[in-house]
C-alpha positions in Angstrom: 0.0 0.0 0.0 1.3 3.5 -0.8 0.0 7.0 0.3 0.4 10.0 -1.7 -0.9 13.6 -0.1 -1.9 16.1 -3.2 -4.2 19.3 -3.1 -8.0 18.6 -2.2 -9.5 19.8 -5.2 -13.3 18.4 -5.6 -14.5 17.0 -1.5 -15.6 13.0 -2.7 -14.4 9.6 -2.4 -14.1 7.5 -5.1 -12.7 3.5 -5.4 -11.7 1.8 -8.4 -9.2 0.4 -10.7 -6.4 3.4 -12.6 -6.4 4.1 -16.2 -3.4 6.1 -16.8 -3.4 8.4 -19.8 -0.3 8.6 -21.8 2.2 11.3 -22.1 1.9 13.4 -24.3 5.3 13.5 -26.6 7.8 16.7 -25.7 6.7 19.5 -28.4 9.8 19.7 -30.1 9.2 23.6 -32.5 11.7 23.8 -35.0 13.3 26.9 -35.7 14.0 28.6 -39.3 13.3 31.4 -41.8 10.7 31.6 -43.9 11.3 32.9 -47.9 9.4 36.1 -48.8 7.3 33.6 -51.5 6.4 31.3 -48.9 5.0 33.8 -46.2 1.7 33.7 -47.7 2.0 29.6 -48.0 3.3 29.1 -44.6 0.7 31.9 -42.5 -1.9 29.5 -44.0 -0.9 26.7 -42.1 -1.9 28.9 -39.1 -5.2 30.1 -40.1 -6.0 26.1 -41.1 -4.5 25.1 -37.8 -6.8 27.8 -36.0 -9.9 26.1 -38.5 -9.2 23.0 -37.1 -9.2 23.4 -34.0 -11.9 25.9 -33.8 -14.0 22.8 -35.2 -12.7 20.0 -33.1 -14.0 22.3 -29.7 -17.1 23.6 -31.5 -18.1 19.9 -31.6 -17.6 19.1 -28.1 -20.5 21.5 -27.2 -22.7 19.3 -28.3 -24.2 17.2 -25.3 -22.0 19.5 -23.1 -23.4 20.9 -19.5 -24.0 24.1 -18.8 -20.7 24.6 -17.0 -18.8 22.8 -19.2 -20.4 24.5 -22.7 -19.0 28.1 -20.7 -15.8 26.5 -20.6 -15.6 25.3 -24.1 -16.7 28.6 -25.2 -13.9 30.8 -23.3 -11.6 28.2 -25.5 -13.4 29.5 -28.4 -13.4 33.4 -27.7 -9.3 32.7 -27.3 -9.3 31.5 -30.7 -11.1 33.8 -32.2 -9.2 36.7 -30.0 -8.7 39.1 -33.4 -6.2 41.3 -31.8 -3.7 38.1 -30.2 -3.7 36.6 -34.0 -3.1 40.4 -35.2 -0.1 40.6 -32.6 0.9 37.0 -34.0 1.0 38.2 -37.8 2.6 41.4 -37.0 5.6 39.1 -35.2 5.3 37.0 -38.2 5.7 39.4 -40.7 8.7 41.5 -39.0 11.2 38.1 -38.1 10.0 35.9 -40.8 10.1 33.0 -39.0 7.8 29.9 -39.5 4.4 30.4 -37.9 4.5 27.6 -34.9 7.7 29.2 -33.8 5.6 32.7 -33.9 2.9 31.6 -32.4 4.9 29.8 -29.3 6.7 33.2 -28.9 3.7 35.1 -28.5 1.6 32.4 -26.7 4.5 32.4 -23.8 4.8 35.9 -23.4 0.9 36.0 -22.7 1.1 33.6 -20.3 3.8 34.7 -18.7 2.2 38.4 -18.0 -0.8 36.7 -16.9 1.2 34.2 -14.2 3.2 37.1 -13.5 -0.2 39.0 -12.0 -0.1 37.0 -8.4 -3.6 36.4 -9.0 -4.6 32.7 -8.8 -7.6 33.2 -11.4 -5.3 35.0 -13.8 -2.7 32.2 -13.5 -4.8 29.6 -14.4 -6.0 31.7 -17.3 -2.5 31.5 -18.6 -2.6 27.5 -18.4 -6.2 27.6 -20.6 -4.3 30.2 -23.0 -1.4 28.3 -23.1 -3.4 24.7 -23.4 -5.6 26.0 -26.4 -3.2 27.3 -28.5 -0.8 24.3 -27.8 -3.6 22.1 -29.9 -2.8 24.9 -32.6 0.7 24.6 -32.5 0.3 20.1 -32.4 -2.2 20.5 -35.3 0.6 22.6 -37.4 3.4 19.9 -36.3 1.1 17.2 -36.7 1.2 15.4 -33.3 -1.8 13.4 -32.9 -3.6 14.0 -29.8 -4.5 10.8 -27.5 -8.4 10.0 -27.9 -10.4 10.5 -24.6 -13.2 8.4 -25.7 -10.4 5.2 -25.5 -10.9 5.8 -21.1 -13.3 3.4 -20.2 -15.8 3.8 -17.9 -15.8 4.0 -14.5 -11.6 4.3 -13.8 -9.9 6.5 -11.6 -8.3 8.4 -14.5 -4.7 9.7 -13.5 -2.9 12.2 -15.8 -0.2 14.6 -16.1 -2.5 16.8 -17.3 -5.8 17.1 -19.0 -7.2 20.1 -20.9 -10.9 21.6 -19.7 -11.9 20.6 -23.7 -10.7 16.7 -23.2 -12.0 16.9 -19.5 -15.6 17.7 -21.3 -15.5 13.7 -22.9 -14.0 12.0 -19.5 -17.0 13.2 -17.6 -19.5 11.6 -20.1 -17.4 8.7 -19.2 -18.7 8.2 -15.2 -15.2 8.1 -14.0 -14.7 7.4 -9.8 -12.3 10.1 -9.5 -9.6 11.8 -11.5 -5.6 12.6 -9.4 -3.6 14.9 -11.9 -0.1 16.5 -11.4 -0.8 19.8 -12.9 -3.8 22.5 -12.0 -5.1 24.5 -9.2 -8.1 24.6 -7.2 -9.4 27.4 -10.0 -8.5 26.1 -12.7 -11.0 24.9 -15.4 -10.5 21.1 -14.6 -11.1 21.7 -10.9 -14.0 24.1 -11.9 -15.3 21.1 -13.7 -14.6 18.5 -11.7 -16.5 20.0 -8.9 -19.2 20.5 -10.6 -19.6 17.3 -12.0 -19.1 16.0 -8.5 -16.2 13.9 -9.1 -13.6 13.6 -6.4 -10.3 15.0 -7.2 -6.7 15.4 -6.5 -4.3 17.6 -8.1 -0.8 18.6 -7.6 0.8 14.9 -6.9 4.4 14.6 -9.1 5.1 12.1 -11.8 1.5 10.3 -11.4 2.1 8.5 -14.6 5.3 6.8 -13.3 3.6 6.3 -9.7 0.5 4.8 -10.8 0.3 1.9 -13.0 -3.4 0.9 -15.1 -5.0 -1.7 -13.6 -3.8 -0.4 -9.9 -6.9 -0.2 -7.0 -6.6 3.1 -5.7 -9.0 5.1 -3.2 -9.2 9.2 -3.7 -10.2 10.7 -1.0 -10.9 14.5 -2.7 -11.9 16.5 0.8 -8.5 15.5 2.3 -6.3 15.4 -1.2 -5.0 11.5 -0.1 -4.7 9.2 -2.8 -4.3 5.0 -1.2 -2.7 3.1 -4.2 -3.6 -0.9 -3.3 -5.0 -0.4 -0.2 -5.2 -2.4 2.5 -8.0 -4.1 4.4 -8.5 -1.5 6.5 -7.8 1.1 4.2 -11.1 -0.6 2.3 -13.2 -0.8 5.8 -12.2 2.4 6.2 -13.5 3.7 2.3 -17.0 2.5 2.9 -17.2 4.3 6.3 -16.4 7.3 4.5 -18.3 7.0 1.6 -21.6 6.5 3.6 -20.6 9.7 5.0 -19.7 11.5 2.1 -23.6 10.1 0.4 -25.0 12.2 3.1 -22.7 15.0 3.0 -23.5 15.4 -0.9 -27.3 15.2 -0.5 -27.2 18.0 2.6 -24.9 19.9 -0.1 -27.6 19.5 -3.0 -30.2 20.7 -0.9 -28.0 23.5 0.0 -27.2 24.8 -3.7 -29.7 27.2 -4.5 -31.0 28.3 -0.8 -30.1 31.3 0.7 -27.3 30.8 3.9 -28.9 31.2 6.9 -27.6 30.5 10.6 -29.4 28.1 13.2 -30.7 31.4 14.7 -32.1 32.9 11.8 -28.7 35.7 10.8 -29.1 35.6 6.5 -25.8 35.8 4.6 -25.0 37.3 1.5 -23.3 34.7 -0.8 -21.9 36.9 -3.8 -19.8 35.8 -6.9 -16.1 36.0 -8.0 -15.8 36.4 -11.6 -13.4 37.4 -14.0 -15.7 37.3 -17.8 -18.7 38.7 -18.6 -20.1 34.9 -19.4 -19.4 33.8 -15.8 -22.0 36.1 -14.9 -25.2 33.7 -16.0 -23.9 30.6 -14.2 -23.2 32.7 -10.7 -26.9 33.8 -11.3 -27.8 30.3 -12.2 -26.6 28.9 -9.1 -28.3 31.3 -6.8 -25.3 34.0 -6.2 -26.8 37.3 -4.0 -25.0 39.3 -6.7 -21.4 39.6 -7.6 -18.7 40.5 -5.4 -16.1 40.2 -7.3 -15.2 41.4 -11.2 -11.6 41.5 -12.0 -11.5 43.7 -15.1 -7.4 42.7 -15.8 -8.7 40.3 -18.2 -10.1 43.1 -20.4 -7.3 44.8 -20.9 -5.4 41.6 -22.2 -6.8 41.5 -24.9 -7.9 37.7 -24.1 -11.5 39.2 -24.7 -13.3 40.3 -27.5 -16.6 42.0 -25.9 -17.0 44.6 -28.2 -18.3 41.8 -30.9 -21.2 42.1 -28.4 -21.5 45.2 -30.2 -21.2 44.1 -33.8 -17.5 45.0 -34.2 -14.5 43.0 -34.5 -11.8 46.0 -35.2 -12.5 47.8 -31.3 -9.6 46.7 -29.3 -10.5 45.2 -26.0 -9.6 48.0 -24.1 -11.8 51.0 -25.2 -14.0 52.5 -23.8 -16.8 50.8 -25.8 -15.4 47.5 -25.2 -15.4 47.5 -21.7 -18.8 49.2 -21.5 -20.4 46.5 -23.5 -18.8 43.7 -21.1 -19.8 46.0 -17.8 -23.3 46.1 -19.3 -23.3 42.0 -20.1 -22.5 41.4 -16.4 -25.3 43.9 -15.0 -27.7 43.3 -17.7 -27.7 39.7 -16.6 -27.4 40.4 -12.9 -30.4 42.5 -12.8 -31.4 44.0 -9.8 -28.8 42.6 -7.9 -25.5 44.4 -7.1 -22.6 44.1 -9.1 -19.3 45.0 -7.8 -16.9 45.6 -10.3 -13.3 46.5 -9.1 -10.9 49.6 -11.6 -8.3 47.8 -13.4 -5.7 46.1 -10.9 -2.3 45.8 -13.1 0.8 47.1 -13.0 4.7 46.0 -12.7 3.0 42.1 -11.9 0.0 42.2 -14.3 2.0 43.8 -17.5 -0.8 45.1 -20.3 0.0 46.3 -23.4 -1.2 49.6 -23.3 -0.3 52.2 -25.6 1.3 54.9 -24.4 1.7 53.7 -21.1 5.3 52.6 -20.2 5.7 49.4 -18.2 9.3 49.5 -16.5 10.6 46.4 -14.9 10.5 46.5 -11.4 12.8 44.9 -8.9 9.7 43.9 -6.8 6.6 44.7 -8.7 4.3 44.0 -6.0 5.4 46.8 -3.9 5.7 49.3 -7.1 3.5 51.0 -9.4 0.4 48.8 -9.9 -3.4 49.3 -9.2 -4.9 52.3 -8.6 -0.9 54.0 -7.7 -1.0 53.2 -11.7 -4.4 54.5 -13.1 -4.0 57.6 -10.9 -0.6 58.3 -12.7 -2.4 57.5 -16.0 -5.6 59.5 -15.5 -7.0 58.8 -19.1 -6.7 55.2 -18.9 -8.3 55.3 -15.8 -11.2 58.0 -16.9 -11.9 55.6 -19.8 -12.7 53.1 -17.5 -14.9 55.3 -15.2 -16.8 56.7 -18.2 -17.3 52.8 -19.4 -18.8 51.7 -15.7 -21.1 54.7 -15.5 -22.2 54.5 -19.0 -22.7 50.6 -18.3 -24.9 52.1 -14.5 -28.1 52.8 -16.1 -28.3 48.9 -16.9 -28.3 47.5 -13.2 -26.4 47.9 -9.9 -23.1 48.9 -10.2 -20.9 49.0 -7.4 -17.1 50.9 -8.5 -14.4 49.5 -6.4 -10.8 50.8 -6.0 -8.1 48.2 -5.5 -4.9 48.4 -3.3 -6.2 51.5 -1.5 -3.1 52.7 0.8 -3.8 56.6 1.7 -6.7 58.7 2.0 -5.3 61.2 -0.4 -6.0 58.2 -3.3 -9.5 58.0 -2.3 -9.9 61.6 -2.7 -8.2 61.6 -5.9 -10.2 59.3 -6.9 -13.4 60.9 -6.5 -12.3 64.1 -8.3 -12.0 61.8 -11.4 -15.3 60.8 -10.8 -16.5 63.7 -10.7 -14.8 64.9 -13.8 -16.5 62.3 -15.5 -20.1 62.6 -14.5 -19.6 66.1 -15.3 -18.3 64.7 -18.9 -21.1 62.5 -19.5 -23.4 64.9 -18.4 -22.1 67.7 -20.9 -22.4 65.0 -23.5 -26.1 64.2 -22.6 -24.9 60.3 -21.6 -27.0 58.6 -19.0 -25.7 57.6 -16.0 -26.7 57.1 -12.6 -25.5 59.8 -10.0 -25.6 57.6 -7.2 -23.2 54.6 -7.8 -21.6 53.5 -4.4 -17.7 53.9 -4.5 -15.9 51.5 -2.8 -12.1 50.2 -1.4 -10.0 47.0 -1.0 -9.0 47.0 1.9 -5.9 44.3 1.3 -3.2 46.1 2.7 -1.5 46.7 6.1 -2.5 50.5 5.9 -5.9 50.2 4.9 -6.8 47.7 7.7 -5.2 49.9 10.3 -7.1 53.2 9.3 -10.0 51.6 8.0 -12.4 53.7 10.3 -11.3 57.1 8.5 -11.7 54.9 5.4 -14.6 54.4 6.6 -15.8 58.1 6.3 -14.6 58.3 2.6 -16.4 55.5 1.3 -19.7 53.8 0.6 -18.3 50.3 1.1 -15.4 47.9 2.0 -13.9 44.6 0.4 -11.4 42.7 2.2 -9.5 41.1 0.0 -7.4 38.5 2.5 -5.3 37.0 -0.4 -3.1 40.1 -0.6 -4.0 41.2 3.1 -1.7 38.2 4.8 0.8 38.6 2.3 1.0 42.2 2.7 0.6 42.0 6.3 3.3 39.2 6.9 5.4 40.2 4.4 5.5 36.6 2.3 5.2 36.4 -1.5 3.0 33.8 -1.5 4.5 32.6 -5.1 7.9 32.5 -3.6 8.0 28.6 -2.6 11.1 29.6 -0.1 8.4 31.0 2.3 5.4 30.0 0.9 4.8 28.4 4.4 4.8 31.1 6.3 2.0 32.2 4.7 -1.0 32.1 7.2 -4.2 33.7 7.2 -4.8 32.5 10.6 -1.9 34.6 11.9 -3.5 37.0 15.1 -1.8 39.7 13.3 -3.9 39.4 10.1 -7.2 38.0 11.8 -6.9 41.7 14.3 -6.8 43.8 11.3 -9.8 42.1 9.6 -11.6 42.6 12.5 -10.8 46.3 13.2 -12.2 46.6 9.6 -15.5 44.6 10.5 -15.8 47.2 13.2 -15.0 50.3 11.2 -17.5 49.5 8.6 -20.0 48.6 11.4 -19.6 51.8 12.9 -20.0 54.1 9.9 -22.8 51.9 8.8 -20.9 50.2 5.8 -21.8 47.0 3.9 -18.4 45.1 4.0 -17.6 41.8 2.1 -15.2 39.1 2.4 -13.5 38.0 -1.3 -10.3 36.8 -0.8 -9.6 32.8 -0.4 -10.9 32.7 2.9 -14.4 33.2 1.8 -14.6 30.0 0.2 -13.4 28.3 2.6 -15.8 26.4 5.4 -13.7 26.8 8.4 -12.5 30.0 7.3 -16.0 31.4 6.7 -17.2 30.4 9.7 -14.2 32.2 11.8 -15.3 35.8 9.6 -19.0 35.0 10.4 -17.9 34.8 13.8 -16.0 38.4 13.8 -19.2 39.8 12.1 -18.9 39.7 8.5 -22.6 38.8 6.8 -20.8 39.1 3.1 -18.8 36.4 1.3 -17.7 36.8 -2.2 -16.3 33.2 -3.8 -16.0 30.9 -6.9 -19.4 30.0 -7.7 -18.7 26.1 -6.7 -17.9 27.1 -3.1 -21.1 27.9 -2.7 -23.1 24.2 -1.2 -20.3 24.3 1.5 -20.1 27.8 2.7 -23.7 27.7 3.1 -23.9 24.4 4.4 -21.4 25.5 7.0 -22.8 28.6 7.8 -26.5 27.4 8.2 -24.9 24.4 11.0 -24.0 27.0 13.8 -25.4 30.1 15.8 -24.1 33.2 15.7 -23.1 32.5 19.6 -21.0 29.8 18.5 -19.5 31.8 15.7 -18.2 34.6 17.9 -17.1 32.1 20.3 -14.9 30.7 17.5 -13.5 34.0 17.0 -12.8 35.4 20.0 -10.6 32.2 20.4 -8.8 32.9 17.5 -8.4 36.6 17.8 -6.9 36.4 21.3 -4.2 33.1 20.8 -1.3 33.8 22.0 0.4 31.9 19.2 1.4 34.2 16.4 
């Protein structure tokens, strides 16, 4: 019997025998010039690369869930992302080189900015960007890809890796469980295989070589443990848990679409993370109080092409018009419910290519220019976004928030622009409304500390406790050297979200939780406890949070929290 430990991805146990997908061969790109005669010839092979792949996808729709058509269809915007192939050809055309060479350039250098950003969601953006176009670039070298519909049915399938396209055919298969080296906990995969209920484990090294087809394994998906031949007690043990996890999944079920309510009666507001317009419908489909949550970075890399929304393919992604057609998708969709959609949060970490804007490379980008320190310094960038989000008001709830929020004088700033702009739009006879509640992060050391003269400034708060602890502690939480210092339990950061719960309290503030913490059980419970009533999250958090929160009292919350907030053990 061997015991591997992974990352609990989708909470499940499954038992079974192990079909291990092949490797996929090393992409070997060749390198080498390209005549002027042939350039038209050899761009070709691109566009019927792009054709063929655009088809192969297209026809995985069919039969495909809801969550798993939205996923397919992101994979489809990316190929059809006009200004990325623009940036390709424009490569193409200045080095001659041959097109999967191009392409590989260009598709690295997106990914890279995006896992640059210190933004899990972004990250694992960069993996679909990076996957999609990798079927491109093995359609133009002619590797064959392995066929998904050879898995049989009901294995524990153990990969590498699997794309969110090939992941669409292994759930029609009724596999146990799935344990796969590479993803995170928001990737598309994990999005997936939580939804489809399925229990997983991610994160485990050289599974292919570990596991062998035809192994017994048990997955245990809430604690990431995978039990290759187990042992009789191992087995005893399975069906104990399995019982439990039946019930646990029917009390989660019931749980999906009800509002989260304590044992004495305290409703919760259960809000959305999202980072496209399309994720909008499936938070509303699966009962979200509004969203909490709109990163607008994608927008502006070019990874989006809202503005064929508005029947035009040659508006870059980040005009004005653009983005106000994607604001007005989220709210239009939303409807009366609040949408909470934070300024662009880029900078030294997050590079864009934004005309006109220069991006120098920072020695530690996390502590330079970046967030609102860089759309304050570039006030039309910034005013183009403001003019989008009030243009976009008029068609539901908007809530503006301002990210990485460290001195009052940025708030105020802030607000002049604002200001500007309404008096813009007003000149220009554009309807907007006047009223739109402007709001703050509060994710850094500063913020927490003064947040009751934030307080005064502002219509709302958002704790974002992602960058909070690492700001706080002063960890890079990418930096695997001290990754495990990294603690949002520490007293130091649990004190400062709790001055903030107070601050907002007393000025009569709605305040929301949307860092990782919200979507976590435990974790949700402990800010329930120290008086938060909003949670922001990935949309398949949502059974467990409000499972959790609907099993306790508010007595027993605070009771939880004042333990925590007064340990001794920092």
């Amino acid at each position: 019997m061997e015991v591997y430990k992974g990352l609990a991805i989708s909470d499940g146990i499954g038992l079974g025998q192990v079909f291990v997908v092949p490797e996929t061969p090393i992409r070997h790109i060749p390198q080498r010039q390209i005549e002027p005669a042939d350039m038209k010839k050899e761009w070709q092979r691109l566009e019927d690369a792009l054709k063929t792949v655009h088809s192969r996808i297209k026809s995985k729709l069919k039969g495909a869930k809801s969550s798993q058509e939205e996923i397919l269809q992101t994979y489809i915007v990316m190929l059809e992302d006009v200004e990325f192939i623009k940036q390709v050809k424009t490569m193409f055309s200045s080095t001659k080189m041959n097109v999967e060479f191009v392409l590989n350039e260009k598709v690295t250098e997106m990914a890279n900015m995006l896992r640059a950003a210190n933004d899990d969601y972004l990250s694992e953006r960069a993996a679909d960007i990076s996957d999609i176009f990798g079927q491109v670039i093995d359609e133009i070298l002619g590797y064959e890809p392995f066929d998904f519909q050879q898995v049989p049915e009901d294995v524990i399938v153990v990969a590498e890796s699997i794309s969110a396209a090939d992941a669409v055919i292994l759930l029609r298969r009724n596999m146990k469980a799935l344990v796969v080296t590479e993803g995170g906990i928001s990737s598309h995969l994990a999005i997936l295989s939580r939804n489809a209920q399925v229990p997983a484990v991610f994160g485990i090294p050289g599974v292919t070589q570990k596991f062998s087809t035809g192994n017994t394994a048990i997955v245990n998906g809430t604690e990431g443990i995978v039990v290759v031949a187990p042992d009789e007690m191992s087995l005893k043990e399975f069906k104990l848990l399995e019982k439990a996890e039946i019930e646990r999944k029917a009390k989660l079920d019931k749980m999906r679409k009800k509002p989260a309510i304590s044992v004495d009666g305290v409703e919760f507001g259960i809000y959305a993370n999202i980072g496209l317009p399309e994720e909008a419908k499936k938070a509303l489909d699966e009962g979200a109080d509004g969203i909490g949550l709109f990163r607008t970075e994608f927008l502006f890399m070019g990874a989006v092409q809202s503005a064929k929304n508005a029947g035009s393919s040659s508006i870059h992604s980040v005009t004005e018009e653009a983005q106000f057609v994607a604001y007005r998708q989220v709210l239009e969709i939303m409807g009366k419910k609040p949408v909470t959609i934070r300024t662009l949060d880029t900078g030294g970490d997050k590079l864009i290519k934004e005309a006109g804007i220069p991006m120098p490379v920072e020695q530690n980008p996390l502590l330079g220019s970046r967030a609102i320190r860089l759309t304050l310094a570039h006030k039309n960038l910034f005013k183009r976004q403001l003019r989008a989000l009030f243009r976009a008001s008029v068609y539901g709830n908007l809530r503006i928030m301002l990210p990485l929020i460290t001195h009052l004088s940025q708030v105020q700033e802030a607000l002049q622009l604002i200001k500007e702009v309404k008096y813009e739009l007003s000149a220009e006879k554009i309807s907007f409304k006047k009223d739109v509640p402007i709001g703050i992060m509060v994710e850094t050391a500063a913020a927490g500390i003064v947040a009751d003269l934030f307080a005064k400034q502002v219509d709302f708060f958002s704790v974002g406790t992602n960058d909070l602890t690492q700001y706080t502690l002063g960890i890079d939480r990418e930096n695997t050297a001290v990754a495990s210092l990294y603690d949002e339990h520490n007293i130091a950061v649990l004190r400062l979200i709790k001055h903030t719960v107070e601050s907002a309290k007393a000025q009569g503030i709605p305040l929301t939780v949307c860092g990782e913490m919200a979507g976590n059980p435990e974790d949700a419970l402990l800010l329930a406890g120290m008086g938060v009533r909003s949670f922001s999250m990935s949309v398949a958090r949502f059974p467990s949070v409000k499972a959790a929160l609907a099993s306790h009292t508010i007595e027993e919350l605070e009771e939880k929290a004042a333990l925590s907030l007064n340990s001794n053990l920092l």
